[in-house]
DOSESE-356462 format. One line per 2 residues: their letters; for each residue x, y, z of C-alpha. Coordinates in steps of 0.02 Angstrom, whole numbers. Layout:
% DOSESE-356462
A = X Y Z ~ ... $
% end
This chain:
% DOSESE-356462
XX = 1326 7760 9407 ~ 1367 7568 9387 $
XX = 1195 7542 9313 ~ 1240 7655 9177 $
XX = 1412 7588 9153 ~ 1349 7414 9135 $
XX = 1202 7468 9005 ~ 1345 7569 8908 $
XX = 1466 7428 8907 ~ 1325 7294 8852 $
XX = 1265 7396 8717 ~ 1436 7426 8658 $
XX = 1465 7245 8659 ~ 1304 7194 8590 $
XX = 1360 7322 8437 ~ 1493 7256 8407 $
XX = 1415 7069 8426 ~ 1309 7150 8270 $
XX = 1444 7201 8186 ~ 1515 7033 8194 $
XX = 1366 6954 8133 ~ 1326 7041 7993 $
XX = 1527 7020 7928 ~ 1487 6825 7947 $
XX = 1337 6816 7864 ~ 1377 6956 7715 $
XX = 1561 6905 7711 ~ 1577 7120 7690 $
XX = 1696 7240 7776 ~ 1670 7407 7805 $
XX = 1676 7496 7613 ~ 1796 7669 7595 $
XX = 1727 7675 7440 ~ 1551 7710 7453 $
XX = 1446 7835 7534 ~ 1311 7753 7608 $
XX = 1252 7754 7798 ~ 1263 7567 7790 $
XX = 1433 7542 7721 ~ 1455 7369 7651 $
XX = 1517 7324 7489 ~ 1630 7206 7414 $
XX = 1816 7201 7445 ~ 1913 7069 7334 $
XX = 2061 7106 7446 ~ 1998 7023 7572 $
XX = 2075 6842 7554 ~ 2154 6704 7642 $
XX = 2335 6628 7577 ~ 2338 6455 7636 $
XX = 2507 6377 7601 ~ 2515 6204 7549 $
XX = 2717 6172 7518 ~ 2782 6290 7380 $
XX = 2611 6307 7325 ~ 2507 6455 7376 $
XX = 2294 6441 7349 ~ 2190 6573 7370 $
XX = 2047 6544 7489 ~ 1908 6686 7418 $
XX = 1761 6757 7531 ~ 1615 6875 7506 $
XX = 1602 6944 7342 ~ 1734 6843 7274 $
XX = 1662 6680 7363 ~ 1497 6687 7264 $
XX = 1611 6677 7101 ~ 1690 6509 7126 $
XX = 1603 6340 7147 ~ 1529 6322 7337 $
XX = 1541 6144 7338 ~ 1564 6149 7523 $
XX = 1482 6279 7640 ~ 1570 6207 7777 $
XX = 1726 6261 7724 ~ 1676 6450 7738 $
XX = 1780 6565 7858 ~ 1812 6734 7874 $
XX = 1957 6807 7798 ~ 2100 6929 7847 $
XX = 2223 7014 7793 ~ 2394 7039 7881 $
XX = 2541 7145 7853 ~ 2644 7018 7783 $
XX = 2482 6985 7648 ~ 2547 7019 7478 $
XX = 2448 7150 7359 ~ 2356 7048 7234 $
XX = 2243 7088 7079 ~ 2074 7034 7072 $
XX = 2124 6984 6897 ~ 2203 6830 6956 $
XX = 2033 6749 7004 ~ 2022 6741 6805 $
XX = 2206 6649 6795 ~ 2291 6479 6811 $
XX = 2145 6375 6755 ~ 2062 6421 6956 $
XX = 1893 6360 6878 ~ 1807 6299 6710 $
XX = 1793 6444 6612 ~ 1997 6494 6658 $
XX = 2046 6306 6613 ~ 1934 6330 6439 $
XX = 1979 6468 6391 ~ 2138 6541 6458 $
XX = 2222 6491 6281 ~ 2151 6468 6115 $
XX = 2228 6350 6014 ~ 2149 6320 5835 $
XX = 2050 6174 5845 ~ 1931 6266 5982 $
XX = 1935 6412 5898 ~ 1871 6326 5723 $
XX = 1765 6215 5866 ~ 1691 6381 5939 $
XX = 1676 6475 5775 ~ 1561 6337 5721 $
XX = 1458 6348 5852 ~ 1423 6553 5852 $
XX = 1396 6507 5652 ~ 1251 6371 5698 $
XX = 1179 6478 5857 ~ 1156 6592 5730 $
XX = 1057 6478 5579 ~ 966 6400 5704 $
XX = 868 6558 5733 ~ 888 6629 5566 $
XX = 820 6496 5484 ~ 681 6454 5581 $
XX = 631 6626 5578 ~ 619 6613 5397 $
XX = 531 6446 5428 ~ 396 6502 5518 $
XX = 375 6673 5528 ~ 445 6786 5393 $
XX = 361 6890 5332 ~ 341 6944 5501 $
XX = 454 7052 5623 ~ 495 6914 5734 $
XX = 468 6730 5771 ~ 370 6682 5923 $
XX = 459 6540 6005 ~ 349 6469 6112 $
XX = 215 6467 5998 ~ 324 6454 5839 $
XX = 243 6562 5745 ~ 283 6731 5658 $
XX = 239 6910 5788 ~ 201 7077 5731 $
XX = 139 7245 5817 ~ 3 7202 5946 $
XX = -139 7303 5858 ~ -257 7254 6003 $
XX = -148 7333 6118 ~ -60 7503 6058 $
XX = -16 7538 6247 ~ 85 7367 6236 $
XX = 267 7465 6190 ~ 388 7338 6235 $
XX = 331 7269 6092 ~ 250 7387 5990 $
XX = 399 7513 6008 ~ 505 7388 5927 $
XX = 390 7291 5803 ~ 338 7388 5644 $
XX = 268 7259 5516 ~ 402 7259 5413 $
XX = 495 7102 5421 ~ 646 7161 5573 $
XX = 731 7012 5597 ~ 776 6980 5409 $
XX = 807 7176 5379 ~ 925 7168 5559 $
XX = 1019 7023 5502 ~ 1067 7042 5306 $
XX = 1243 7131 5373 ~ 1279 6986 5480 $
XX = 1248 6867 5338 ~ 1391 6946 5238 $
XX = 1504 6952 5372 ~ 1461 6758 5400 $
XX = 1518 6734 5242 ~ 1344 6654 5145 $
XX = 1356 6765 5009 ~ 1226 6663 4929 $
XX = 1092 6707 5076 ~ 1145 6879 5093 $
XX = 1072 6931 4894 ~ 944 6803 4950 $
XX = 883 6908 5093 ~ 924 7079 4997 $
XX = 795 7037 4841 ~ 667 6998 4983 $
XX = 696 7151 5074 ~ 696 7243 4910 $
XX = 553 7137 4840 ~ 438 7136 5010 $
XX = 467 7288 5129 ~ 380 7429 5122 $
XX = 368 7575 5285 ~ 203 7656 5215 $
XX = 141 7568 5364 ~ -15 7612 5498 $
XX = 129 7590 5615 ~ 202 7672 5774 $
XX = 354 7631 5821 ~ 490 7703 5940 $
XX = 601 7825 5840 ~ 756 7770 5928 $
XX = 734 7570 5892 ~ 658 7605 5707 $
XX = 826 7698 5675 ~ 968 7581 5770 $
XX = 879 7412 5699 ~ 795 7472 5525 $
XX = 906 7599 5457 ~ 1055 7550 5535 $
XX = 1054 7380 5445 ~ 1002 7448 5272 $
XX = 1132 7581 5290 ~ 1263 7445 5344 $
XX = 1205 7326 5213 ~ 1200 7436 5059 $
XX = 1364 7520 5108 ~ 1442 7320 5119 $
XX = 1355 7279 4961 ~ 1431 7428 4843 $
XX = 1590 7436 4918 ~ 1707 7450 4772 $
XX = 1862 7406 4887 ~ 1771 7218 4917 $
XX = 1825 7181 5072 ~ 1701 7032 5089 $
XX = 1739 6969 4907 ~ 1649 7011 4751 $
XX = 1467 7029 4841 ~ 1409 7143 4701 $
XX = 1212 7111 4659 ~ 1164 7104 4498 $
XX = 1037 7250 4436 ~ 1063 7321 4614 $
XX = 1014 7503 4600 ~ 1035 7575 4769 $
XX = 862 7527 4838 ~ 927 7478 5002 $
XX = 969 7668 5014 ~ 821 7707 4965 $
XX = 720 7631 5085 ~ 824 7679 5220 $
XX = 809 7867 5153 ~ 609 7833 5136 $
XX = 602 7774 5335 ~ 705 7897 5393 $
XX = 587 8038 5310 ~ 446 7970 5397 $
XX = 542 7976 5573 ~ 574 8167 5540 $
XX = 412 8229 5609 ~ 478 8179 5761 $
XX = 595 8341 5783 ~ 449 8456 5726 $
XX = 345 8547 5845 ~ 468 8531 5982 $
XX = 536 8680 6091 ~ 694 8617 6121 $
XX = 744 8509 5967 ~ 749 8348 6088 $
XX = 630 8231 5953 ~ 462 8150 6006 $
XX = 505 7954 6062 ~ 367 7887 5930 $
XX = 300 7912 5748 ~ 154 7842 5636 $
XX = 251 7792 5484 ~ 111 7838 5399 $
XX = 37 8011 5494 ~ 187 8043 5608 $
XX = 181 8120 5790 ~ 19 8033 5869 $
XX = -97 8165 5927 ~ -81 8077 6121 $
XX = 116 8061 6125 ~ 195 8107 6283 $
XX = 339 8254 6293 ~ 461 8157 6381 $
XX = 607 8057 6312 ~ 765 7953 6373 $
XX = 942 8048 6338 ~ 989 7883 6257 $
XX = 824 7863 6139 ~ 853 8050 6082 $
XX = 1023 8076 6078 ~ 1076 7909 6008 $
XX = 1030 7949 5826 ~ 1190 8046 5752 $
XX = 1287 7887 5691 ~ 1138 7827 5570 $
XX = 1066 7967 5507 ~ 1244 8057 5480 $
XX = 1292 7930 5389 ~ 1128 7937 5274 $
XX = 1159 8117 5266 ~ 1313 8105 5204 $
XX = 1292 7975 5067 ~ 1145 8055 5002 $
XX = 1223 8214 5006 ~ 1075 8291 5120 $
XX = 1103 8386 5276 ~ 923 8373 5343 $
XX = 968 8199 5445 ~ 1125 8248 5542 $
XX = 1063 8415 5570 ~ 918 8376 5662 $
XX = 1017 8216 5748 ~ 1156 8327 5787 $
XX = 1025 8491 5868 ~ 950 8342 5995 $
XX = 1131 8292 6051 ~ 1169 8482 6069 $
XX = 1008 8528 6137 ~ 1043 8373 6275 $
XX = 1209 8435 6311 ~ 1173 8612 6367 $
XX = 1056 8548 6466 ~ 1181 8449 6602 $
XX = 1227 8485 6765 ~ 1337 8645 6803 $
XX = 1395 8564 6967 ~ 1427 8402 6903 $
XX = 1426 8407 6711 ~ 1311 8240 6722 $
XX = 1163 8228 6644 ~ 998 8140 6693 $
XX = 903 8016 6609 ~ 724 8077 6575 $
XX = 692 8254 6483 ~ 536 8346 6464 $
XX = 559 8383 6253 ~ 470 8540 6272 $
XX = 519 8628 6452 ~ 697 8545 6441 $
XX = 675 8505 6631 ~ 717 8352 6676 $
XX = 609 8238 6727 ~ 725 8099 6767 $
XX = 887 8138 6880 ~ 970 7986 6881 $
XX = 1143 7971 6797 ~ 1227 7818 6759 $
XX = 1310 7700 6626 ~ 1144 7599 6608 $
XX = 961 7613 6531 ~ 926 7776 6476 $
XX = 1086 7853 6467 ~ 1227 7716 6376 $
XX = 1221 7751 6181 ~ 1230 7924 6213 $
XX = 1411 7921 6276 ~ 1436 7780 6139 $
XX = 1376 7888 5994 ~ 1484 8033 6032 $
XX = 1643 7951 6042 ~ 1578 7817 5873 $
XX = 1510 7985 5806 ~ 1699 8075 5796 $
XX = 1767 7908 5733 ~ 1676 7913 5600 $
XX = 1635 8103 5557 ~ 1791 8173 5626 $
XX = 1700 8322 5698 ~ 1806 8415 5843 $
XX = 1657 8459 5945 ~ 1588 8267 5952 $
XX = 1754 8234 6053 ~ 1765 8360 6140 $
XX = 1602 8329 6236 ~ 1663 8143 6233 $
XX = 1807 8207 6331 ~ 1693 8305 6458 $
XX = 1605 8191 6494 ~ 1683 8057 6533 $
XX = 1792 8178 6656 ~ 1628 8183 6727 $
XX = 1576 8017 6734 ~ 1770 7983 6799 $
XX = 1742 8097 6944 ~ 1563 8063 7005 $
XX = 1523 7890 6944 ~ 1659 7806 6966 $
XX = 1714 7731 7140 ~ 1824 7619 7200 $
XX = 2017 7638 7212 ~ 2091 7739 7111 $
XX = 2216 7619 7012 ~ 2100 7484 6932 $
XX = 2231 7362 6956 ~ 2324 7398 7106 $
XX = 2315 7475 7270 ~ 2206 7493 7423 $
XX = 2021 7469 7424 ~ 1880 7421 7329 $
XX = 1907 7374 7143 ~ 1832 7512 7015 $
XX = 1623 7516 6990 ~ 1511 7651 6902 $
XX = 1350 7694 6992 ~ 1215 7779 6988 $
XX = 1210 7968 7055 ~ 1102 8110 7049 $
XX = 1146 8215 6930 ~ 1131 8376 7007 $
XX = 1236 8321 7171 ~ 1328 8179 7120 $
XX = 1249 8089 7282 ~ 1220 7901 7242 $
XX = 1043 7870 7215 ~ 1040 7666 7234 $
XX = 1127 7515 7247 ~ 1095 7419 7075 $
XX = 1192 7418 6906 ~ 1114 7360 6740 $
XX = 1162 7244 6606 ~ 1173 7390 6493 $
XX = 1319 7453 6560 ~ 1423 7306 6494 $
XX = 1444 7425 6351 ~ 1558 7544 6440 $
XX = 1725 7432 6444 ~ 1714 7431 6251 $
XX = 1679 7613 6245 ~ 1843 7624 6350 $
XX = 1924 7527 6210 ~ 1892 7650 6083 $
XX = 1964 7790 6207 ~ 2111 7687 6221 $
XX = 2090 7682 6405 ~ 2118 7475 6404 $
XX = 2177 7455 6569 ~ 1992 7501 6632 $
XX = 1931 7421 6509 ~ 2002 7261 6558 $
XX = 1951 7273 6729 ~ 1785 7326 6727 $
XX = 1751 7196 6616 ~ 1828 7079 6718 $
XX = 1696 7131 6842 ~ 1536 7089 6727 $
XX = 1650 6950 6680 ~ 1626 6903 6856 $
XX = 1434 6921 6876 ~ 1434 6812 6712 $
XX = 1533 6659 6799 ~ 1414 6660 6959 $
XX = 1237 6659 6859 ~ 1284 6606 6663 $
XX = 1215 6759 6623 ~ 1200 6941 6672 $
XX = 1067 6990 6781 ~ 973 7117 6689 $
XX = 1006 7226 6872 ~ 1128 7182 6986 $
XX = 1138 7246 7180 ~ 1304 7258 7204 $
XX = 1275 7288 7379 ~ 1196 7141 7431 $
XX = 1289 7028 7279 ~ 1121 6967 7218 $
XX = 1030 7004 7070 ~ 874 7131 7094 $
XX = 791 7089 6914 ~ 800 6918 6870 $
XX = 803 6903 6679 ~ 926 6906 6552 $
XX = 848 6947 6359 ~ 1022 6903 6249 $
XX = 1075 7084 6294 ~ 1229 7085 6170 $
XX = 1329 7216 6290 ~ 1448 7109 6381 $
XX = 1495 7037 6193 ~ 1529 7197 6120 $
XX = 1637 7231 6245 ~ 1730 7044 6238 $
XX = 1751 7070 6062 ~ 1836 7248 6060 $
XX = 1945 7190 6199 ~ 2010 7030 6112 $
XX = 1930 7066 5928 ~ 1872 6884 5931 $
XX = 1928 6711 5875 ~ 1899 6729 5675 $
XX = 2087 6803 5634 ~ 2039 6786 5451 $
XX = 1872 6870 5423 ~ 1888 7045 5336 $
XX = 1841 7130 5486 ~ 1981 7095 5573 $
XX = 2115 7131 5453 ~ 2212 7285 5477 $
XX = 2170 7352 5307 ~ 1989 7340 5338 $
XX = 1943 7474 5473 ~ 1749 7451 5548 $
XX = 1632 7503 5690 ~ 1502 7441 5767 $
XX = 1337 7574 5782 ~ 1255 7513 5946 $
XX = 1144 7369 5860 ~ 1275 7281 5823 $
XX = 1275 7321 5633 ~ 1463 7338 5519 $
XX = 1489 7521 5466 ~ 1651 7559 5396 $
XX = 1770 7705 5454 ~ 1788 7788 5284 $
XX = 1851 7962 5253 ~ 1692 7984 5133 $
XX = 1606 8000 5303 ~ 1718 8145 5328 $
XX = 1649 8264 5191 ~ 1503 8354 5174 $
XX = 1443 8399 4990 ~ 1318 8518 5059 $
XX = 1465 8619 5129 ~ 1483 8659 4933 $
XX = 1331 8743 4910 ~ 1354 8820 5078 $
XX = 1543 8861 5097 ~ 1616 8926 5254 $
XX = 1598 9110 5296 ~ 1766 9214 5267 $
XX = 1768 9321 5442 ~ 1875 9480 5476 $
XX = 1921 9404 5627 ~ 2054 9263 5651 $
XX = 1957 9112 5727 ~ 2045 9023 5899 $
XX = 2179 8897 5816 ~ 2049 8748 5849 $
XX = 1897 8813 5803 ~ 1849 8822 5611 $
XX = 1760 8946 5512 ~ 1616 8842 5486 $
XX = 1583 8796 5688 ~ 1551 8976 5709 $
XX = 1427 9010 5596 ~ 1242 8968 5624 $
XX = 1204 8779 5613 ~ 1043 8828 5487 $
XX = 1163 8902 5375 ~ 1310 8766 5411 $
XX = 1197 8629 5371 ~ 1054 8716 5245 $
XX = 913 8774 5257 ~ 763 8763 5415 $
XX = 715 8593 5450 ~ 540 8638 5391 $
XX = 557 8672 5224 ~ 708 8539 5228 $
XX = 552 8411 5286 ~ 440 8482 5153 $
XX = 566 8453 5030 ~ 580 8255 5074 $
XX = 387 8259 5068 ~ 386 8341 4915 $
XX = 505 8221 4826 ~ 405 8076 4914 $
XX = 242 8131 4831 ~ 336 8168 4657 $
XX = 326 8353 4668 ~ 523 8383 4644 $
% end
């Protein structure tokens, strides 16, 4: 009986000798927030107040430790927290000039921010230019080779960069809005002729149908939109002899992405297209919920200032088709459909890769369309992402417990499925912005914020769990900016896009769309007015939501398709 006693109480102890151990070297309590059978996470709470006269400094550990400048590991200890310990934000690691960036940046007084401005204005020639040095007309400049980069013809299995490069001169097309709202007028008809003059999409090219529209027609949509403008917001940046072509081409590409909603069971579009032959005969059948549902913005847009329903409608069937197709328990969805079976293939749900534009495109998409049922899905979903992705305590700011982080979680179950976050998600505070849900906002981005400090950079993943970075690279994601910008709206007080008579949104490539109640009207509704019904209709629920979409919008997509072809081909 002693025997047993004794192995009992030294297993005990040598558990809690563990225990010990693993606080010391993770610097991690137990987490309430997370379900996992190893519980450790970070707690910002946990902190030392050493008192040095009237003076109080805050002595971080664990997650918090990694932020700040370890200078000397000898002075690490483990922290605690009495009864008498006040309640303290993790916002004030960001305050009182603690480190470099707080002491930098924790005012801006003119002179850094004309300092500051100057130097996003050269980060950005220095590129620019030397793209147009040495590679236009190329897609993109190769900088180690300094040389211009197209599609890698060798390779068609090579996507990361054949999904994205298409032969026709990207980076100049994705940066003639940015030009304007630099100011260089000059450069901006400069780089408009050329597109006009050079670009052509009757290309042997396939490119990803998601990237083609959010880089291509996003831009020439932005930039022919800035350039006609009759309000001139930017100044008189009318172009002589300028005849809507950018329009044109963007109507031309997005033609020859259409094929990519044909022949599919469930309306969710194909992820590539030939320019030139459409849907290759070997394309798979499965598609991210952000690559297929992350079209509405662009080709809504087109639709409406061409006055043709074809382009929303079949944008708008692949967001609806997605929708239906979420979890009953959880109202999540996954990231990875099958286009034709609907099942999903992918079950992970989360803020990051594969799922972020989505989210952003229905909330941008009721800014700028003012459709009900955009925000109202919005609004269920992130009730859903509220309830299952989000953990932490339950006051950002204040409170018990871990500070507020979105995982990822089966969708079916809400269970979480790892420990990692991706840079993607950066996205999400400004998306909380536009809700007008800033006090989120602010501190989840004071979280990436965080990650930021420690590394210079974000992580492309992040294990918040063991406070280390699982993938190593950062490629200029432009999240965490986005973000930065809606929550402060920059440094440049004067440019147009800032004043409050100048309303604009970015789609999620970064290019200047303007929230215009022209976006709000639908000529084709003319030809195809609202049915008159015997019935009253529910108070928020118009005529026109109840009707068919094929009649709402027009006529079938195929003979819509055939139509564009026909016109193409000058048989209309």
């Amino acid at each position: 009986m002693m025997q047993w006693r004794s192995v009992v109480v030294g297993l005990l102890v040598l558990r809690v000798v563990l225990n010990c151990a693993v606080w010391l070297v993770f610097g991690l309590g137990p987490s309430w927030g997370f379900d996992f059978p190893i519980k450790f996470t970070f707690n910002l709470h946990k902190i030392e107040l050493l008192k040095d006269g009237d003076r109080a400094t805050v002595k971080p550990n664990a997650w918090s430790q990694h932020m700040h400048d370890n200078r000397n590991p000898q002075t690490k200890t483990c922290s605690k927290i009495t009864g008498n310990s006040p309640k303290m934000s993790y916002l004030r690691f960001f305050q009182e000039g603690r480190d470099d960036y707080a002491r930098k940046y924790s005012s801006f007084p003119d002179a850094l921010k004309v300092k500051m401005r100057g130097m996003a204005r050269d980060m950005f020639y220095f590129g620019y230019d030397n793209y147009m040095k040495f590679a236009f007309p190329e897609d993109e400049l190769n900088p180690i080779a300094c040389e211009g980069r197209g599609p890698d013809v060798l390779n068609p299995s090579n996507i990361n960069i054949n999904d994205v490069l298409g032969n026709y001169s990207l980076t100049l097309i994705d940066t003639l809005d940015t030009l304007l709202v630099l100011g260089n007028v000059t450069e901006f008809h400069r780089a408009v002729q050329l597109v006009i003059d050079t670009v052509s999409f009757d290309k042997d090219s396939t490119v990803q149908v998601f990237e083609a529209n959010i880089r291509i027609l996003g831009s020439l949509i932005s930039a022919h939109i800035l350039l006609t403008d009759p309000r001139h917001p930017f100044g008189d940046v009318g172009l002589k002899d300028y005849d809507n072509e950018l329009l044109h081409l963007a109507h031309d590409l997005a033609v020859r992405l259409l094929p990519a909603f044909e022949n599919t069971s469930t309306g969710i579009p194909y992820p590539r297209v030939n320019l030139k032959t459409g849907v290759p005969p070997d394309s798979i059948n499965e598609t991210c919920t952000a690559g297929a549902g992350s079209l509405l913005v662009e080709f809504g847009i087109l639709s409406r200032l061409i006055g043709d329903s074809t382009f929303e409608w079949v944008a708008r069937r692949a967001v609806k088709a997605l929708w239906n197709l979420r979890s009953n328990e959880t109202g999540l969805l996954g990231n990875v459909v099958n286009i034709q079976t609907g099942q999903w293939v992918g079950k992970q749900s989360g803020l990051g890769a594969g799922m972020d534009s989505f989210y952003e495109y229905l909330l941008k998409s009721y800014i700028l369309f003012g459709e009900k049922e955009d925000y109202r899905m919005f609004s269920a979903a992130y009730e859903s992402i509220q309830s299952h992705l989000r953990k932490g305590r339950e006051a950002c700011n204040e409170g018990e417990g871990d500070p507020p982080l979105y995982v990822n979680v089966n969708m079916l179950n809400g269970q979480i499925m790892n420990t990692w976050i991706d840079s993607l998600q950066a996205f999400f505070p400004g998306l909380q912005v536009l809700n007008g849900d800033v006090e989120n906002a602010i501190c989840l981005h004071a979280f990436y914020y965080a990650i930021w400090k420690r590394f210079g950079a974000l992580p492309e993943r992040y294990n918040w769990q063991l406070q280390a970075p699982d993938v190593l690279f950062y490629p200029l994601r432009p999240e965490l900016v986005e973000s930065t910008y809606l929550l402060y709206q920059l440094f440049d007080e004067d440019n147009p896009l800032h004043k409050s008579e100048n309303k604009y949104i970015f789609t999620t490539e970064g290019h200047v769309v303007p929230i215009d109640q022209h976006f709000r009207k639908k000529s084709w509704e003319e030809q195809y007015p609202c049915e008159e019904s015997s019935k009253k209709p529910p108070a928020n629920i118009s005529n026109c939501e109840r009707i068919p979409e094929e009649r709402r919008y027009g006529l079938p997509l195929k003979s819509m398709y055939m139509r564009q072809i026909d016109h193409m081909v000058g048989l209309s």
